[in-house]
C-alpha positions in Angstrom: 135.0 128.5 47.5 132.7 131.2 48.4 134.7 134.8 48.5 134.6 136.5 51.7 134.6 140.5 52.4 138.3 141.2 53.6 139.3 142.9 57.1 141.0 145.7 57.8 142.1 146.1 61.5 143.5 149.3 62.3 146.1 149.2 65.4 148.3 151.8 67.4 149.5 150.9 70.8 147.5 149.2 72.9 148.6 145.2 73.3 146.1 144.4 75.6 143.6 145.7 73.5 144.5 144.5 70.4 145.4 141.0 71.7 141.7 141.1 73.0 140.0 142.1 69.7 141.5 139.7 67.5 141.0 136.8 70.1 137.2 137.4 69.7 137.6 138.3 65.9 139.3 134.8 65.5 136.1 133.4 67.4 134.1 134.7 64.7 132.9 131.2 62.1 133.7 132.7 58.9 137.5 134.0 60.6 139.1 131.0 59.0 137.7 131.8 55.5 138.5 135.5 55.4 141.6 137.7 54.7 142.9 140.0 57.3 144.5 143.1 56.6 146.4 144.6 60.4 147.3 148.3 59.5 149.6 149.5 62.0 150.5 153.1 62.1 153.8 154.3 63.7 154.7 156.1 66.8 154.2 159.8 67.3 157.2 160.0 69.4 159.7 158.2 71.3 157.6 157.7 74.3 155.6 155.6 72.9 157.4 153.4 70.4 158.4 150.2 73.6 154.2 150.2 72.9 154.0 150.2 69.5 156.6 147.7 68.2 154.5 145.5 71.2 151.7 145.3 69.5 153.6 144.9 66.0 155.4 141.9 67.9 152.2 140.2 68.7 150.9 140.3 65.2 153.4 138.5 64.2 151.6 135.6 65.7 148.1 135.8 64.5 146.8 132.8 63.3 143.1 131.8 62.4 142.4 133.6 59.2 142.8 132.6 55.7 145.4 135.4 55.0 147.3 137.6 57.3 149.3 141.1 55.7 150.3 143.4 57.8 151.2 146.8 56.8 153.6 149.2 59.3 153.8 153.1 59.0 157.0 153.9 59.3 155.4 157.4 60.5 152.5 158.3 62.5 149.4 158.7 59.8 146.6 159.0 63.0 143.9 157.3 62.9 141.9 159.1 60.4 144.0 159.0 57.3 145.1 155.6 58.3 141.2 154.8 58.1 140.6 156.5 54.4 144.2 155.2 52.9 143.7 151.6 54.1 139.7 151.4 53.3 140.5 153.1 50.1 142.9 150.2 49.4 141.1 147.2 50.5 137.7 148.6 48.2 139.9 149.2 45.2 141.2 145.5 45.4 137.9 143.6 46.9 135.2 145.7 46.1 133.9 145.6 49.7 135.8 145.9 53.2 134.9 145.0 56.5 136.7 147.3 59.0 137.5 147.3 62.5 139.6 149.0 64.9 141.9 147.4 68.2 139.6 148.4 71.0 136.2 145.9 69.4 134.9 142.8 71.2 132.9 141.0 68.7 130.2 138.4 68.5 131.1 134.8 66.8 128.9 135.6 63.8 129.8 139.2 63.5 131.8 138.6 59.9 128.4 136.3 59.3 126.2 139.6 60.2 128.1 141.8 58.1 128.9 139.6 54.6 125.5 138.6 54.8 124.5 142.0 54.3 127.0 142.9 51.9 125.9 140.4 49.5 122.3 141.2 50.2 122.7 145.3 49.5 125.4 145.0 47.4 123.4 146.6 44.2 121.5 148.5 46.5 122.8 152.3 45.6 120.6 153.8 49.1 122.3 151.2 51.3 125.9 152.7 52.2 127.5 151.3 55.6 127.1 148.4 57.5 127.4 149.1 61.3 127.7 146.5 64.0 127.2 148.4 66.9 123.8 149.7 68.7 122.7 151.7 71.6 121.8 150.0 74.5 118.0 150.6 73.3 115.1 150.1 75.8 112.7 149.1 72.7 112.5 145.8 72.2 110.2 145.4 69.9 112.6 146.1 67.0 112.9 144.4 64.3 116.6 142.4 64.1 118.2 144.6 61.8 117.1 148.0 60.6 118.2 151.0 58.3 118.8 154.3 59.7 120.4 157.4 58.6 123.6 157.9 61.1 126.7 155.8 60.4 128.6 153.8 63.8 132.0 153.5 63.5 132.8 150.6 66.2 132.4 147.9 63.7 131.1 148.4 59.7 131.2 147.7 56.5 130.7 149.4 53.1 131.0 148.9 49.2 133.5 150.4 46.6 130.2 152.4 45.2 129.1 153.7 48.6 133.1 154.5 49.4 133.3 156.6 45.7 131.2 159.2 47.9 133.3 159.9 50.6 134.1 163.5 51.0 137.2 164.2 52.5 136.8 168.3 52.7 134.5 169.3 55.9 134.5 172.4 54.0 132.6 170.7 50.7 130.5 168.9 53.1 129.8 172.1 55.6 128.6 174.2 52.5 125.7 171.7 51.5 124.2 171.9 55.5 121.1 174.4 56.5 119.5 174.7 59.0 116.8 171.9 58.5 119.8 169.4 57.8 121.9 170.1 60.7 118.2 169.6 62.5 118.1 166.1 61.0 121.7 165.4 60.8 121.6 166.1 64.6 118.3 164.1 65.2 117.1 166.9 66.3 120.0 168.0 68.3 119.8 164.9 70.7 123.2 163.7 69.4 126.3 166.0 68.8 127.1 165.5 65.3 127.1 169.0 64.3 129.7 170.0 66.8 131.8 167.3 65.7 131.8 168.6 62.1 132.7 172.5 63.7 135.3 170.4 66.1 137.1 168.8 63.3 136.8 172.1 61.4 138.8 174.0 63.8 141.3 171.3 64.4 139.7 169.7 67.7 139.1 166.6 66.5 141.0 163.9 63.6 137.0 162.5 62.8 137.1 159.9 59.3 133.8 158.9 60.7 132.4 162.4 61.1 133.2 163.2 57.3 131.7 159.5 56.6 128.5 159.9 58.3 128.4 163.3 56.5 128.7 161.9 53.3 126.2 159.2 53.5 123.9 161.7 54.7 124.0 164.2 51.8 123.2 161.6 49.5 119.8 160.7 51.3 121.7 157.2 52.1 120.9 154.5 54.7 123.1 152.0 57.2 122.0 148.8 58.3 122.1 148.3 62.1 121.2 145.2 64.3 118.6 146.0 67.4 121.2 144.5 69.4 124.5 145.2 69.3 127.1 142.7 67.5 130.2 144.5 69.0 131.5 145.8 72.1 133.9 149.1 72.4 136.9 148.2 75.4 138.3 151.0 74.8 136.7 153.7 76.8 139.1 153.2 79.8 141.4 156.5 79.1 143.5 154.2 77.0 142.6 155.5 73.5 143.5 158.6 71.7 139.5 159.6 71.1 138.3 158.1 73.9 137.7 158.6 78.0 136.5 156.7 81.0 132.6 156.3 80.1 130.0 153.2 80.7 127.2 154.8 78.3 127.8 152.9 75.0 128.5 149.5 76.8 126.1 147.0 75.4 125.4 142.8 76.1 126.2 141.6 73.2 124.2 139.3 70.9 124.8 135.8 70.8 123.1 134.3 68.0 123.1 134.5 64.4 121.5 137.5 62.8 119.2 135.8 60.2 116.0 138.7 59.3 116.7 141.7 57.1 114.3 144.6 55.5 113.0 143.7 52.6 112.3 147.3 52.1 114.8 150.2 51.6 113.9 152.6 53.9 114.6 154.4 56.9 112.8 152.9 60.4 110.5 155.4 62.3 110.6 153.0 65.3 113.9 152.3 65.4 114.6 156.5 64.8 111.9 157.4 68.0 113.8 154.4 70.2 117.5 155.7 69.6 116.5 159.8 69.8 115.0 158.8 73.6 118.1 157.4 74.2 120.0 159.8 73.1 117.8 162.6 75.1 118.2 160.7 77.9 121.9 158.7 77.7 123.9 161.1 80.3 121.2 160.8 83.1 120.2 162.4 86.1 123.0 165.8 87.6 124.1 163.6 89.8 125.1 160.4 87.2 126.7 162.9 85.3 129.1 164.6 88.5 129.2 160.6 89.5 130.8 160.0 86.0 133.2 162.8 85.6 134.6 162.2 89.7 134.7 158.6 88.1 136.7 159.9 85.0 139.6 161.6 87.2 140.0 159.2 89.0 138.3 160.6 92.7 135.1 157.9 92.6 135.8 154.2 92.7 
């Protein structure tokens, strides 16, 4: 029997959520075949344990997959160092880990998508993280999969080699960073990624996948990305911990099978120019932004 990449779901308190992900993560053809891993971290206070032990109920149920652990904090890790301890774990024992979080609609041949290019980059040293999710791009002339420098989080994959990398220490990684490189980290200050790294610095933010991204970067390495996005994010409803009301990121997802993969290891200049113009120009007009945040609190329908 062919051996395929195990998952690692990482849950909190969201039932509805959670229930949702893994219905569509079930959907997925190679679910029956592949060992899921649910790593569910505890409450952060009494007002919100009725929540968690919910969802910890309804994994009791899961069915569809060839295996099913599941692993309960007794404490509350947060999302970040539940991230690094249980990819940490699942590379150690398989060598490669698909990961996802409780908040991710996914496409039937999502696990197809992402073993597929596990096995094909799996010597590849350049070729770090799988990601699942893209930009709702205008281009559509891009090819079906692409490498790119920035690492998404709503969906990915990586290798034991590329994971040996990851640097922990945003003061390690903040050290290695001039001015050209937070230029191109940035690309070219259309996207926030240096603010995240100064955020998490001084305790705004909890980012693994800042640190990641980081890390990838500094060695000159490359994700793989679809043109069209295999994965969904639900959760920007107000119901997550990092995320708020917001319609920007939501993408149609793709329905068939991605089957066409570089042949050559390097980054794409078209696919680069198409997701910088959408990052210049993903918040809109003044008035699609006010339209948004009266949306956010809850004043615009």
């Amino acid at each position: 029997m062919q051996s395929f990449a195990p998952i690692a779901l990482f849950v909190y308190n969201r039932p509805k959520h959670t229930e949702r992900t893994l219905k569509f993560l079930r959907q997925n053809e190679l679910a029956a075949e592949s060992r899921l891993f649910v790593f569910s971290d505890g409450p952060k206070s009494e007002a919100e344990e009725e929540s968690v032990l919910e969802v910890r109920e309804l994994l009791k149920h899961i069915e569809g997959f060839r295996s099913v652990e599941i692993i309960e904090r007794n404490g509350n890790m947060g999302l970040a160092e539940s991230v690094i301890a249980g990819v940490s774990r699942l590379v150690k024992d398989y060598k490669r880990v698909i990961v996802f979080e409780d908040d991710l609609v996914s496409s039937p041949y999502t696990l197809t998508y992402f073993n597929d290019g596990l096995n094909r980059y799996r010597d590849e040293e350049r070729v770090m993280h799988i990601g699942a999710y893209m930009y709702p791009l205008k281009e559509n002339s891009l090819p079906e999969t692409f490498f790119y420098r920035a690492a998404t989080s709503w969906g990915w994959a990586t290798w034991d080699r590329a994971w040996a990398h990851f640097e922990p220490d945003i003061d390690v990684l903040m050290k290695q960073f001039d001015a050209r490189k937070r230029a191109e980290f940035s690309i070219e200050h259309k996207m926030n990624f240096w603010k995240q790294m100064k955020d998490f610095k001084g305790g705004r933010n909890n980012s693994w996948a800042i640190r990641w991204y980081a890390s990838i970067f500094l060695r000159g390495g490359l994700t793989l990305n679809p043109s069209q996005s295999l994965v969904n994010n639900i959760g920007h409803d107000g119901s997550g911990v990092h995320s708020g009301i917001n319609d920007i990121y939501n993408v149609i997802i793709n329905p068939k099978r991605v089957r066409v993969f570089p042949e050559v290891v390097e980054e794409s200049s078209m696919a680069y120019l198409a997701i910088k113009g959408f990052l210049s120009t993903r918040k809109g007009s003044l008035v699609d932004r006010v339209k948004r945040y009266l949306k956010g609190i809850g004043l615009l329908k």
